[in-house]
N, C-alpha and C positions, 0 to 999 in steps of 0.2 A: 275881215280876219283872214290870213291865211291860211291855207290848208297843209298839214304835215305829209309832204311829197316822200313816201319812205321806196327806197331804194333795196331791191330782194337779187342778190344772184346766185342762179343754178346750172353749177356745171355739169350736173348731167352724164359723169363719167367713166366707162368700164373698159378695165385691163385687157386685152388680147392673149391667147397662149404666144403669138408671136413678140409679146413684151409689149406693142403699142396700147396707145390707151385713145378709143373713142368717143369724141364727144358729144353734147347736144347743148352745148350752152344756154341758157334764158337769164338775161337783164333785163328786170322790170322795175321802171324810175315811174312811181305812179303810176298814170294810166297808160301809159308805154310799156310795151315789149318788142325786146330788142331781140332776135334769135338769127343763127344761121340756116341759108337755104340745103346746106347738107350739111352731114358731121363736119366735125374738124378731128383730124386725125393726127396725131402726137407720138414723133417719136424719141425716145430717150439719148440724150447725146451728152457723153460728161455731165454736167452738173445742169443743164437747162434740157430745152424742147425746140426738134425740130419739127415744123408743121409741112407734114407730107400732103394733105388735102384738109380744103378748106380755106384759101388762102383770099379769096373772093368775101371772107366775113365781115362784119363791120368791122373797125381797127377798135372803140370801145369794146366790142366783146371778147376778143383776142386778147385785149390789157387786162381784163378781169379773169380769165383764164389762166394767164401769164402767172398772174398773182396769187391765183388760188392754187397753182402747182409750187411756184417760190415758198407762201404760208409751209406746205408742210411736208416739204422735201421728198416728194413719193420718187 
């Protein structure tokens, strides 16, 4: 029987008075966790993000980052 592989992501994220927002990511695909070896650092550019540090992260945790600032327009 398989097992139900459940999928948790936590972005981990607080605002800066400079506007940027700090991350600490954690995607964990069952018994994997995926996280970066520093923040990732985010800064506001028009309608997206540009990533000032951090840029060394996995590319999965950077796409579920991506998506969780797209989700809700901050």
């Amino acid at each position: 029987m398989l097992e139900n592989k459940k999928e948790m992501f936590y972005p981990n994220c607080e605002k800066t008075e400079e506007g940027t927002w700090v991350c600490q990511p954690v995607l964990v695909k069952g018994d994997i966790k995926i996280e970066s070896e520093e923040p990732i650092v985010l800064k506001p550019k028009g309608d997206n993000f540009e990533i000032i540090k951090g840029r060394g992260a996995p590319e999965e945790l950077l796409d579920r980052l991506a998506k969780h600032f797209e989700r809700r327009k901050i």
